[in-house]
Each structure stands twice: as C-alpha cells, then as structure tokens.
N, C-alpha and C positions, 0 to 999 in steps of 0.2 A: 798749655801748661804741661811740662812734663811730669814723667810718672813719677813715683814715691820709688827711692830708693831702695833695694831688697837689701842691701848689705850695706854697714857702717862704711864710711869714709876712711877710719883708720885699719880696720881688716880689708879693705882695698886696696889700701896704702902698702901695710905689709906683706898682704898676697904677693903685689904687684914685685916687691923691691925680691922677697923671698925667689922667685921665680925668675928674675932676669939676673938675679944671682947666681941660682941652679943653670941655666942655660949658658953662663960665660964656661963653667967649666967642663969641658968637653967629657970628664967620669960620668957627670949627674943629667946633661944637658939632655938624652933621652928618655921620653916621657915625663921631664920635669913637674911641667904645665898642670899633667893629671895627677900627679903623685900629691904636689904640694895643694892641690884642691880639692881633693881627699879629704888630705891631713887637716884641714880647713874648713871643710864643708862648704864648699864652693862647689857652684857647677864650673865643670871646666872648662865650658865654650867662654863663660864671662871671664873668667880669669884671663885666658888666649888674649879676646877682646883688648882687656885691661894691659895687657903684658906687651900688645901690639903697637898702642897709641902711647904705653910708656917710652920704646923703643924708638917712634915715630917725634914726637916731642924732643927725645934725649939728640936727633940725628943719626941716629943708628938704621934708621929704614926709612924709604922715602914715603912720601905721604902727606898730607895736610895735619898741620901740628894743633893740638888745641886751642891756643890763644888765637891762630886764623881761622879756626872754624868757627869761635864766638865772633867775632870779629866783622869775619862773612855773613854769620846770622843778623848782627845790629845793623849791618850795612842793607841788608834785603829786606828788614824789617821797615828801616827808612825809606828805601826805596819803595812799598808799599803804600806809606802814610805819605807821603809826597804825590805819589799815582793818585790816591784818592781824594787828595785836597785839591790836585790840577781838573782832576774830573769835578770835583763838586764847581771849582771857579768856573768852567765850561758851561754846566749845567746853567749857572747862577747867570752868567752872560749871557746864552742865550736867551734865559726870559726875560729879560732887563732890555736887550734889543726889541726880543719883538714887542716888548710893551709900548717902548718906544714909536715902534714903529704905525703900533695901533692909532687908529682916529679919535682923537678927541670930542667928547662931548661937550 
C-alpha cells in the first residue's frame, strides 16, 4: 500500500505547471525549482521530483513515463500471482502423484 499523500494533488498540480513554467524562460530558469517551493511551502527536492516526471511524461527528458510505470507495476504484479498459482499447481500435482502412486489398501 503506498504512503498517504503529504501534499494536495491540485498544489502539485500547480507547483509542477508553476515551475516548468519558470524553467522555460531562461530570466527565471535559475533557482526556479527552490524559489517557487518557498513561495509554496513545498520541500524542494519533491517539487524537482514532480518537475522531473512532469518533463519526462511531457517528452522533454527521457525516462520511463508514468502511464509505463503503472503499467509495468500491473504487469509484475501479474506476473507474481501467475508465479504462485504455477507453484501452488506444482505443489498440488505432486501430492496427487504420489498419492497415486502409493499402495492401496
């Protein structure tokens, strides 16, 4: 289960848009990141964070986009619950052999 949220979704929203803002225009572009998460009360490493995967999604940086990272998690998640249904069938067969195998009374 992931963690609880520390900041709204819409002051994320706006950090993020606020900051990739500041960063196109080469006046504002230094120290942007810590200025507007200041002004915001954000720590500025999340803001970075948020500003980076913006840029990465948008195609502006390369990187794994969000929609492939969920994506990649449901697929790994599958591939786990598959791993353990092949294992339990394993399990399940081999005692069903040897039962078989065993001598009747």
């Amino acid at each position: 289960m992931p963690a609880p949220k520390k900041y709204p979704d819409e002051l994320r929203e706006r950090a993020t848009r606020l900051a990739v803002e500041a960063r196109r225009d080469p006046a504002s572009a230094v120290g942007a990141i810590r200025r507007i998460a200041d002004q915001l009360g954000i720590h500025p490493e999340a803001l970075r964070v948020w500003v980076k995967q913006a840029e990465t999604d948008a195609g502006d940086r390369p990187g794994t986009t969000s929609s492939d990272s969920e994506r990649l998690a449901a697929l790994e998640r599958e591939n786990r619950e598959l791993r353990r249904a092949n294992q339990i069938l394993k399990s399940a067969a081999t005692f069903f052999a040897a039962e078989l195998d065993r001598p009747s009374r």
